[in-house]
Steps between C-alpha positions, in 0.01 A plus 500: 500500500578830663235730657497882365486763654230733458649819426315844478650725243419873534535725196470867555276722271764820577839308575689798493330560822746262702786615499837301638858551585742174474854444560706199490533317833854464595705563822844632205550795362248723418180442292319779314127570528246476237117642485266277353148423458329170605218381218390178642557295790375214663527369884809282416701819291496788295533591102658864519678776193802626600778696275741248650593147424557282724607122465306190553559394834588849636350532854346860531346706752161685372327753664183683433493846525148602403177240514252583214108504611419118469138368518334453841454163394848434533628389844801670618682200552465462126675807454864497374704485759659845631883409480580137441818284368447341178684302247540565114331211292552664178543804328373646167619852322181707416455737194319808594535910498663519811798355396688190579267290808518166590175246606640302772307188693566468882401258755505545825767410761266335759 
C-alpha cells in the first residue's frame, strides 16, 4: 500500500493572467521560444497552453513573465514557481479561435 501525496491544485479564475515563456532545454543547436499561458498548477508541476508542441519527455525551461493578482490566502511559496525546468508528461491539441494551441502537462524537475 503506497501513501499519497496530498497535492493542492490551484485553478485560476483569469488564467490568461499568467503568462509564460518555455523553450526546450538543450545544450545543441538552437531552440526557439514560445509564449504561453499557465491555467493550473500544483506544487509538484504545471498544466500550461502554448502554440507549440512539444514531445512527451521533452525537458523545458518555463519562465513566468507576469504573476496575475492571486488571493491573500495563498502563500507565496504556493505560487508557481518564477522560472523552473520541467518535463513534458503529455500533450493534447486544443480547438479554439486563436488558432492551432496545444494543452501540455509538466512536472517539475526537482
Amino acid at each position: 500500500m503506497s501513501a499519497q501525496k496530498n497535492i493542492k491544485q490551484i485553478v485560476l479564475d483569469n488564467p490568461n493572467e499568467i503568462a509564460i515563456t518555455c523553450r526546450q532545454y538543450g545544450s545543441y543547436g538552437a531552440h526557439p521560444t514560445s509564449d504561453g499561458v499557465i491555467r493550473r498548477f500544483s506544487n509538484n508541476g504545471l498544466y500550461i497552453e502554448t502554440p507549440c508542441k512539444y514531445k512527451s519527455g521533452t525537458i523545458l525551461i518555463v519562465r513566468v513573465d507576469r504573476y496575475p493578482s492571486l488571493p491573500a490566502s495563498l502563500a507565496e511559496s504556493a505560487y508557481p514557481r518564477s522560472i523552473c525546468l520541467a518535463e513534458v508528461k503529455w500533450q493534447r491539441e486544443l480547438d479554439g479561435d486563436n488558432g492551432i494551441r496545444f494543452g501540455m502537462g509538466l512536472q517539475y524537475i526537482y
